[in-house]
N, C-alpha and C positions, 0 to 999 in steps of 0.2 A: 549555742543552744540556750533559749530563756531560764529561767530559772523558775521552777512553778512549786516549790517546797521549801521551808524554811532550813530545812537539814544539807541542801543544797549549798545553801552559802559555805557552812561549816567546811564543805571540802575544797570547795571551790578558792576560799580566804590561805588553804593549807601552803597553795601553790604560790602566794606569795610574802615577800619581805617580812619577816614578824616584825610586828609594832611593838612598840613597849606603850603599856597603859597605865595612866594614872586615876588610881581610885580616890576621891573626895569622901571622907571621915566614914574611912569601911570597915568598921568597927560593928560591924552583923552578920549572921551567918550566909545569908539568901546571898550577898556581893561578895562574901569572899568565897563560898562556894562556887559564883558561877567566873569568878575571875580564876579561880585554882583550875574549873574545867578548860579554860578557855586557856590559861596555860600549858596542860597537859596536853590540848590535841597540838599545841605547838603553833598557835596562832598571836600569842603576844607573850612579851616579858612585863611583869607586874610591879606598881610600887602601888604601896597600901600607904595614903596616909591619915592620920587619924591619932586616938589616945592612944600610944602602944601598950598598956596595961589590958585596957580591952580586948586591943588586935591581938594580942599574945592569948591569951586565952581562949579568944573563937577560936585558933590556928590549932590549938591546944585543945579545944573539946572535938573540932573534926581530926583530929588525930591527922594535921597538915604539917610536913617540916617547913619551917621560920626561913631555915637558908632558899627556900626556891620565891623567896619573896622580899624585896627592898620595903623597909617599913620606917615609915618619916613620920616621930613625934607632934602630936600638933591637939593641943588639949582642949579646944573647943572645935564646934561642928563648922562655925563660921570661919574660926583659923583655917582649917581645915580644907574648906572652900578656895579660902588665900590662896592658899600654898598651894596644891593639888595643880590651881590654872598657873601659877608660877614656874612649876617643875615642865606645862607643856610649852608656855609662852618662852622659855626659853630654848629651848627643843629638846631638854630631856626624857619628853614624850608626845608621843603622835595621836594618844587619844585621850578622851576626859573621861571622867566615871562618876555618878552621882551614883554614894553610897547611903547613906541613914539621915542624912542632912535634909533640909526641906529644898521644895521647887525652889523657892524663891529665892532662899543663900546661894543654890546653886546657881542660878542666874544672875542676882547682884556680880556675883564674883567674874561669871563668864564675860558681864556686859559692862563690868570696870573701866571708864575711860581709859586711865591709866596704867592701868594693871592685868586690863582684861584680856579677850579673843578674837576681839573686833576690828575690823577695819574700817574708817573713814565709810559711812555710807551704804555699808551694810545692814542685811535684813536677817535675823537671829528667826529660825523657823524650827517646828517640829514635824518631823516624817517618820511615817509609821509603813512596816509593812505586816498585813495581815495575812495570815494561812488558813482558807475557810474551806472546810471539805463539803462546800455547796457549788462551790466558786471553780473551774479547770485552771485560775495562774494563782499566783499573788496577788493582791492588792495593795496598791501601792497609796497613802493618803494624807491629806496633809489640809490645815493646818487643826489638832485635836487639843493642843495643848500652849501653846508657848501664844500665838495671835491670836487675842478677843476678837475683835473686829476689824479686818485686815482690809486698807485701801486698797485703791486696783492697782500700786504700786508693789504693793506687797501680796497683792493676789498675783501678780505677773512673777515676783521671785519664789512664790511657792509653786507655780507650776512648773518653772527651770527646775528647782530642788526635785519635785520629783521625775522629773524629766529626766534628770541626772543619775537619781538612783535607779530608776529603770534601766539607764543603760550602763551601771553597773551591775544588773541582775541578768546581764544580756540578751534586752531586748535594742533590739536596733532602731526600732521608733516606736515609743510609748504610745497607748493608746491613751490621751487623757480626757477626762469626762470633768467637765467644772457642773460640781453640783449646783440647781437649785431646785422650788418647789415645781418647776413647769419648762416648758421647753421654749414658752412664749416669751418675746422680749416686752417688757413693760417699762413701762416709765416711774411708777411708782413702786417697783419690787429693784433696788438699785443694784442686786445680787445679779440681777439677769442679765443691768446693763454692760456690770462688768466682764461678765462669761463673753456675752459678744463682742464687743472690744477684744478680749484677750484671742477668743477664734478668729476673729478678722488680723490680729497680728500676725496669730501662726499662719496665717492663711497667704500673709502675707510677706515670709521669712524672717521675721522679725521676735519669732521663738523658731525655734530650729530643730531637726533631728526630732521632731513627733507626731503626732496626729491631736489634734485639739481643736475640744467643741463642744459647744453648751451656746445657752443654759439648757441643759438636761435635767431634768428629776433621775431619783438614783435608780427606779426601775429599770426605765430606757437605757440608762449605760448601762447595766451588769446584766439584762435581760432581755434575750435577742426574740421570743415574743412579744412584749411588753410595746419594745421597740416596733416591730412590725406592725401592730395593732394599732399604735399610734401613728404611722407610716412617718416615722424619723429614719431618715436612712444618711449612709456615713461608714467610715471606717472603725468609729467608736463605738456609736450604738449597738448594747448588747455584747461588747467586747469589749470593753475598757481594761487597761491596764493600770488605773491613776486613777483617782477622784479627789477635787481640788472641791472643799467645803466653803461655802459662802464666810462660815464664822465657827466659831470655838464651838457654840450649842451645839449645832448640828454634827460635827464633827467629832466634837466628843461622846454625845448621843451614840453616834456610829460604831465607837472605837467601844464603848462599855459593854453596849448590846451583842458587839460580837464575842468578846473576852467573858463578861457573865454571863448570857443567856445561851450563847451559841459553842462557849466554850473553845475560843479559837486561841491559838498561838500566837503571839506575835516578836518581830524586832523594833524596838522604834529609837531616833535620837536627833537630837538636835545637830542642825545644818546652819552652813551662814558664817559661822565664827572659823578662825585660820586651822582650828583642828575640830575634827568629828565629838563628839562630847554626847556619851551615852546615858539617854534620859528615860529611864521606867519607873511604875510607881513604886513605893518604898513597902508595897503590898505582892508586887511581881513576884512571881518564882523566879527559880535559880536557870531555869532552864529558857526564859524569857529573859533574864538579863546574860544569858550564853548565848539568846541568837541577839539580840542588840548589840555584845560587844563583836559579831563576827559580821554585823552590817557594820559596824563601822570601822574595823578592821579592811573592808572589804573599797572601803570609799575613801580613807587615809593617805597620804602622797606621802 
C-alpha cells in the first residue's frame, strides 16, 4: 500500500532492522530532539558527535539521560563533519546526520575523495519528500538543494533517486513528472530537451519500474484539469508521484513555497553517497528532522 502521509513512514521504518545514526556537530536542541524522538519510537540507535561540553548540556536542559546516547568529542563543526562520515565510512553507522554545521562542511566531508561517501562515479543528489494537504499522495522531488544546474547525466540519476524512494514509500511504479516551463520541446529551452530524452529512455527500458514523462509544466503533472485542458494525456498527467526540477531555482522555489506559504511537512536527504545522510535546514523543526531521519532509515541497507 503507498504511502500518502509523512507519519506513515514512522510506522512503516519500526518493522525494520534499527540503524544506528551518526549526528555531525549535534550540539542543538531541534537535532538532538528529533534524534532522542527517533530513538524512542525505536527506529535507530544514536551517536552525537560534536563539543561534548555543549552536547551535555542540551541533553541536560531537555532533561534527556546521557546513557541512551554514544557522544564522540570533536571541538570544531568541521572536526566534526570528519568524524561523524568516519564513524559511517567505516560501518559504525548506517546513516549521516547534519546537525548545526553549515551545507557545505557537511558536503566537503561527505564528498572527501579519500575520506568520504562516494563512489567512483557517483552523483551526490538531494530528495525531498513533501506532505501537502492539497495534494491525495506525497510528493516525491528532487533536485532543491545539493545540484545547481544538473546535466542530463545527472538529470537521469535524479530520476532513478526518486524512482527509488518512491518504491520505498510503496509505490510499485512512480509516476514521474520532469518539470519544465511547457509541455513543448524546444530547442532553445535545453530543460525540455532533456525531459524528452529522459521519457524516451523510460520509454525505452532504459530507466525502469516507473512511468516518466515531460517536459511538463508543473500544473499538468499535479492537475488532472490543467492536464485535460491542455489535452496531455499519459499515466502522469495530473497524477504524478515525482517531479524532477529542471535546476536548483525552480526546485527550491518549489520546496520554500510549500514549507512557508503553504505550510507543509516534509522529509528530505541526500542520495548517491554509500549511506543515506540526512539533510534539512539548520532552521527545520524537530519533527522535520524526525521524518528525514525515518526516510532514511527507511532507504538504509
Amino acid at each position: 500500500m503507498p504511502m500518502s502521509r509523512l507519519d506513515q513512514i514512522l510506522e512503516a521504518v519500526k518493522s525494520k532492522p534499527k540503524k544506528r545514526l551518526v549526528a555531525a556537530w549535534a550540539v542543538d536542541a531541534h537535532t538532538i530532539e528529533a534524534v532522542n524522538a527517533a530513538r524512542e519510537k525505536g527506529i535507530i540507535d544514536a551517536t552525537l558527535v560534536g563539543d561534548e561540553a555543549q552536547i551535555r548540556k542540551v541533553l541536560a536542559d531537555l532533561k534527556l539521560d546521557e546513557g541512551n546516547f554514544e557522544i564522540i568529542h570533536e571541538a570544531t563543526d568541521t572536526g566534526a563533519g570528519t568524524k561523524a562520515v568516519e564513524r559511517v565510512r567505516s560501518g559504525h553507522g548506517q546513516i549521516l546526520m547534519k546537525g548545526l554545521l553549515s551545507t557545505d562542511k557537511y558536503m566537503r566531508a561527505i564528498l572527501d575523495k579519500e575520506k568520504g561517501l562516494m563512489r567512483p562515479g557517483a552523483v551526490l543528489s538531494h530528495v525531498t519528500v513533501i506532505e501537502n494537504v492539497h495534494y491525495p499522495k506525497l510528493i516525491i522531488c528532487g533536485d532543491v538543494a545539493v545540484l545547481p544546474y544538473p546535466d542530463l547525466k545527472q538529470k537521469i540519476a535524479i530520476t532513478n533517486y526518486v524512482i527509488q524512494v518512491g518504491h520505498a514509500l510503496g509505490i510499485a511504479k512512480p509516476k514521474v513528472a520532469l518539470i519544465c516551463a511547457t509541455e513543448q520541446v524546444s530547442e532553445g529551452i535545453e530543460a525540455t530537451v532533456h525531459a524528452a530524452v529522459i521519457s524516451k529512455m523510460a520509454d525505452r527500458g532504459q530507466i525502469k519500474d516507473a512511468f516518466v514523462d515531460g517536459p511538463m509544466a508543473l500544473d499538468v503533472a499535479i492537475d488532472r484539469e490543467s492536464a485535460e485542458t491542455k489535452g496531455v494525456k499519459g499515466e502522469v498527467p495530473g497524477d504524478a508521484d515525482a517531479l524532477v526540477f529542471p535546476n536548483i531555482d525552480a526546485g527550491n522555489v518549489f520546496y520554500k513555497t510549500n514549507t512557508k506559504l503553504g505550510g507543509c511537512e516534509l522529509a528530505a536527504m541526500v542520495v548517491g553517497a554509500t549511506a543515506p545522510c540526512v539533510l534539512s535546514s539548520r532552521g527545520d523543526t524537530a519533527q522535520t528532522k524526525l521524518y528525514s531521519i525515518a526516510l532514511a532509515a527507511l532507504s538504509a541497507r
